[in-house]
VOLUMLUM-816317 format. One record per residue: residue in three letters; x, y, z of N, C-alpha, C in turn. Coordinates in pm, whole numbers, plus 50000, padded with zeros to 5 digits. Example, Ala and Ser with C-alpha at 12.3 -4.5 7.8 and 13.67 -1.06 7.14 Angstrom:
% VOLUMLUM-816317
type n_x n_y n_z ca_x ca_y ca_z c_x c_y c_z
ala 51319 49431 50780 51230 49550 50780 51320 49670 50780
ser 51285 49775 50708 51367 49894 50714 51290 50003 50787
% end
This chain:
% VOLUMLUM-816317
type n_x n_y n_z ca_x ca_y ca_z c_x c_y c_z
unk 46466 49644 50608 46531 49767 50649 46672 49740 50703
unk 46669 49669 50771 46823 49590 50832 46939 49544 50748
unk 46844 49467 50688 46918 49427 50561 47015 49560 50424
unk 46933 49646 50465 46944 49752 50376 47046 49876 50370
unk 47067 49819 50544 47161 49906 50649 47305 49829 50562
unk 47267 49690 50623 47385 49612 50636 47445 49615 50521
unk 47398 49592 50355 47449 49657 50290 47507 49776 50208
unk 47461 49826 50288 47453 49999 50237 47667 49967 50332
unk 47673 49952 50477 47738 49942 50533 47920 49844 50453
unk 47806 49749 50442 47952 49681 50355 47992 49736 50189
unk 47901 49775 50167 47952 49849 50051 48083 49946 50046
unk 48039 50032 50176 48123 50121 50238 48222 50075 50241
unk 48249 49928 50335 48356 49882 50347 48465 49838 50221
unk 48349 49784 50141 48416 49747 50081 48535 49864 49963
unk 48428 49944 49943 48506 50098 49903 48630 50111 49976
unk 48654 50144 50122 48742 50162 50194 48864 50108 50114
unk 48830 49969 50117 48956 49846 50134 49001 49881 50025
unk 48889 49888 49890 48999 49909 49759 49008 50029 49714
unk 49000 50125 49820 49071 50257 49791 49216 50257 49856
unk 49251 50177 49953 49371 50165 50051 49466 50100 49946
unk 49349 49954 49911 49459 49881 49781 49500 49976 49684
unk 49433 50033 49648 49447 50134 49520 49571 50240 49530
unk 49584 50307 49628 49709 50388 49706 49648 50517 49732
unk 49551 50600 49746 49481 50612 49781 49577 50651 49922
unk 49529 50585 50052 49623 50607 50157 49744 50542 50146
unk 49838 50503 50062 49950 50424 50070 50074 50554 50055
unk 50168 50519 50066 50295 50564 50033 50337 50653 49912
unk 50366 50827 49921 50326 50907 49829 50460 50956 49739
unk 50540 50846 49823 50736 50866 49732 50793 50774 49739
unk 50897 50725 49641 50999 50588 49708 51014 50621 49838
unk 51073 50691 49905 51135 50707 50030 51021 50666 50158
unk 50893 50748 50137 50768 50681 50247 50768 50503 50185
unk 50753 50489 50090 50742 50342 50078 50815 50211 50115
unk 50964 50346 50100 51043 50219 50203 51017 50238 50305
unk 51015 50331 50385 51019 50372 50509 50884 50264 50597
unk 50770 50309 50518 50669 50217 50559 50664 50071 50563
unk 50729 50005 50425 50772 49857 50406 50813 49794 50503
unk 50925 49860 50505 51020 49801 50579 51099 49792 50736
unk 50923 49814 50812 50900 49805 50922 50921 49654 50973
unk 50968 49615 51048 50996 49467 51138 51054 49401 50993
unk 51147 49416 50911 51211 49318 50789 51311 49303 50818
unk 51351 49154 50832 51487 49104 50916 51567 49015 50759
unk 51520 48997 50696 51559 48915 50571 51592 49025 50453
unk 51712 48972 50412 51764 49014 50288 51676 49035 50160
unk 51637 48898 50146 51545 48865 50032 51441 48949 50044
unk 51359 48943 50151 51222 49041 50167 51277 49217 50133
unk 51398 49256 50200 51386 49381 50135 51437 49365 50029
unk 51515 49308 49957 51523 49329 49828 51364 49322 49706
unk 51281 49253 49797 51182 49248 49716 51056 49360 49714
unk 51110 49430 49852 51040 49577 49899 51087 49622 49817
unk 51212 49667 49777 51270 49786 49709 51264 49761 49582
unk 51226 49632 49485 51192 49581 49412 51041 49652 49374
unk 50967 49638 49473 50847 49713 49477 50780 49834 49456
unk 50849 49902 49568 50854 50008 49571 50926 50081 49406
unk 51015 50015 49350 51057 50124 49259 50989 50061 49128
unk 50864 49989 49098 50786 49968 49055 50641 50043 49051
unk 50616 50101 49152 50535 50163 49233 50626 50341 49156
unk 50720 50360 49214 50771 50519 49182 50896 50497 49082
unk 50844 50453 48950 50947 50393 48869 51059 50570 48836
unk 51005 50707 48854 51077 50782 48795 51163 50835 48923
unk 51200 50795 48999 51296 50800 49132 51439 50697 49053
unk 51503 50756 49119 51650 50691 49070 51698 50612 49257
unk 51696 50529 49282 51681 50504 49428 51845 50512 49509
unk 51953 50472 49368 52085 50500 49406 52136 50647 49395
unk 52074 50704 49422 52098 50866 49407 52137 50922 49537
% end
């Protein structure tokens, strides 16, 4: 019965996680995605590779607009 819990339980979890991966709760425009990214990013390289991302993620945004 315990046992039955416990996976019934991680199943759940595990749903959670790859609905978050999935986007699901993630970032719903370029603009939230940077916004969210690029929280504590002190390096050049790293945001270039956010915004790299991100417009991979919302390829029909024009980001120099």
């Amino acid at each position: 019965m315990i046992l039955r819990i416990f996976f019934a339980i991680l199943i759940i979890l595990i749903y959670f996680i790859s609905a978050t991966h999935a986007g699901i709760f993630g970032p719903k425009s370029y603009d939230e995605c940077i916004t969210e990214s690029m929280k504590g990013v002190k390096s050049d390289l790293a945001a270039r590779a956010i915004m790299k991302s991100c417009r991979e993620q919302f390829p029909d945004v024009d980001p120099n607009a």
